[in-house]
C-alpha positions in Angstrom: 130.8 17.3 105.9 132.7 19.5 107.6 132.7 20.1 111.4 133.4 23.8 113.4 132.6 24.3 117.1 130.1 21.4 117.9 128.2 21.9 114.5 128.5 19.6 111.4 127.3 21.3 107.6 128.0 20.2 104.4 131.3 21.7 102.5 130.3 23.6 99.1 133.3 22.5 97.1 134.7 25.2 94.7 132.1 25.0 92.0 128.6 24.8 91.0 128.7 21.4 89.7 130.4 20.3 93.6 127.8 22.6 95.2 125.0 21.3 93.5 125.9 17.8 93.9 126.2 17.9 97.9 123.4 19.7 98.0 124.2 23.1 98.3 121.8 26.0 97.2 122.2 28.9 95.3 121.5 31.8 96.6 121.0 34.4 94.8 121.1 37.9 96.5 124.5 36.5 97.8 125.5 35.1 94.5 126.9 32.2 96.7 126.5 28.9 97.0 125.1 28.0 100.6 125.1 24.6 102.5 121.7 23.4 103.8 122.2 23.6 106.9 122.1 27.5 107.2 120.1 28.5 104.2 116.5 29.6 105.0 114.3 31.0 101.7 112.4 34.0 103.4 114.8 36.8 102.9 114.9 36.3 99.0 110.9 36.3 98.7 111.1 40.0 98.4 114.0 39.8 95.4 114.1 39.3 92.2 117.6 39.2 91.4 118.5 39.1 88.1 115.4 39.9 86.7 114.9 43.8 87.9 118.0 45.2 86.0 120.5 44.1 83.4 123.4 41.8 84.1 127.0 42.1 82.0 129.6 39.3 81.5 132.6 42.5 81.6 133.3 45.2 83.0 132.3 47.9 79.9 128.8 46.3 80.5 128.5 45.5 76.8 127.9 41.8 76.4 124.9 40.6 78.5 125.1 37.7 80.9 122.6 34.7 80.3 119.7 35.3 83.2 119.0 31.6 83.4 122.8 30.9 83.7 123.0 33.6 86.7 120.0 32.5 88.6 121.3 29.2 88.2 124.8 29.9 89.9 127.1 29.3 86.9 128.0 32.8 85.9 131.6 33.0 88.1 131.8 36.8 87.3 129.3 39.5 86.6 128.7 43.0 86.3 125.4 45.0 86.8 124.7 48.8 88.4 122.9 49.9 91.4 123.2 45.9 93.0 126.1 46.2 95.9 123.5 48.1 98.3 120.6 45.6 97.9 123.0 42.8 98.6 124.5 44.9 101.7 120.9 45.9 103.5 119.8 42.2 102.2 122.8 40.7 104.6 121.8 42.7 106.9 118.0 42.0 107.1 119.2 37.9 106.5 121.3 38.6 110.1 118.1 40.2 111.5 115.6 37.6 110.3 117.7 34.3 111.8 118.0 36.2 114.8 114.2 36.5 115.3 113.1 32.8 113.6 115.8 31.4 116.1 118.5 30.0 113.7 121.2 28.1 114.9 123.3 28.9 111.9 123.3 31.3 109.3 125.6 31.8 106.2 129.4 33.2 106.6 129.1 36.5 104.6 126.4 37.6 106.7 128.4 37.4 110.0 131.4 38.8 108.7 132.3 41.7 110.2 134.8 43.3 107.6 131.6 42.5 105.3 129.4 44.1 107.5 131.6 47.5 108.1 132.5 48.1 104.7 128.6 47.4 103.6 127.7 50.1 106.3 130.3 52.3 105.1 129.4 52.2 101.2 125.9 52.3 101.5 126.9 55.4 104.3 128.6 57.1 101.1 125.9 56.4 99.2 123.1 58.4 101.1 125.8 61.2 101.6 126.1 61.6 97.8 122.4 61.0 97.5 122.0 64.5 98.7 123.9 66.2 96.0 121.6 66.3 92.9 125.0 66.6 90.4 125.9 63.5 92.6 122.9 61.5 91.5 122.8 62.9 87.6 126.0 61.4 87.1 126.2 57.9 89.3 126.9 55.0 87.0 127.8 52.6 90.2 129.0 49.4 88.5 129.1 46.6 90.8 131.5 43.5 90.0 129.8 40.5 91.7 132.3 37.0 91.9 130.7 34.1 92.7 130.8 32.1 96.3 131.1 29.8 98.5 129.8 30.1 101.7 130.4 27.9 104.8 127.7 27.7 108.1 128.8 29.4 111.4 127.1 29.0 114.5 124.7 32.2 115.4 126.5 32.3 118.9 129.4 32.9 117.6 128.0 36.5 116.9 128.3 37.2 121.1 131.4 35.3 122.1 134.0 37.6 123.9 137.2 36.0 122.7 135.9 36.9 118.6 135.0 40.5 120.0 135.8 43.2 117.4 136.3 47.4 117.0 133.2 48.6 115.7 135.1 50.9 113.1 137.9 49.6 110.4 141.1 50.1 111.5 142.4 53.2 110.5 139.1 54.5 109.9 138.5 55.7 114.4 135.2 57.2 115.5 134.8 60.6 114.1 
């Protein structure tokens, strides 16, 4: 167990075999490993992760990844198209879902805010280009997914004063 703040969850390890054997979960939309004491199941109801679109094991997308492997959380690398948006507005909606079902502690990626910005950004990019039909015809978006391990923070932690941070990335000012 490890201990941050006042609140005590359960360390991942570095592998699926460690993760799996303290108990972690897989979590597929994050393709991370997730101690127990933040995962909740709703948001991935709506997902079906690697089953909606083809998975690689490289980057030419020519050899494809074992399904059962990836939804098991043994695949470390893995390469599919059209996937980094879902898992950004999926973060998102995980942050917004805690929040309302009263969570004490939700997963690290989703209260990261350098996750958080750069999702915005991309997915920002992404409906810019949307508009251009040329754009559209010729976006083969790969996404190269590595496996993780996640760690619990507390959801207060999101409104404390002395972790307050610039809404834009540096260098990237309001515009």
């Amino acid at each position: 167990m490890t201990q941050r703040n006042q609140y005590t969850y359960t360390d991942c390890g570095s592998s699926p075999e460690e993760a799996r054997t303290r108990g972690c979960i897989f979590e597929p939309m994050q393709r991370a490993w997730v101690p127990p004491e933040c995962y909740f199941p709703e948001p991935e109801d709506d997902y079906d992760t690697f089953r909606d679109r083809k998975w690689y094991l490289d980057r030419k997308m020519t050899i494809d990844a074992d399904v059962e492997k990836l939804e098991a959380g043994e695949i470390s690398v893995a390469y599919t198209r059209y996937w980094h948006d879902e898992h950004c507005t999926y973060q998102f909606r995980k942050l917004a879902l805690a929040v309302s079902m009263g969570k004490r502690m939700i997963n690290s990626k989703a209260l990261d805010i350098e996750h958080s910005n750069h999702c915005a950004l991309a997915i920002a990019e992404r409906l810019a280009g949307s508009y251009n039909v040329s754009y559209v015809e010729t976006d083969h978006s790969m996404t190269e997914s590595h496996l993780g391990y996640e760690w619990c923070l507390p959801l207060k932690s999101i409104a404390s004063l002395d972790k307050a941070v610039p809404i834009y990335p540096k260098g990237q000012g309001k515009k």
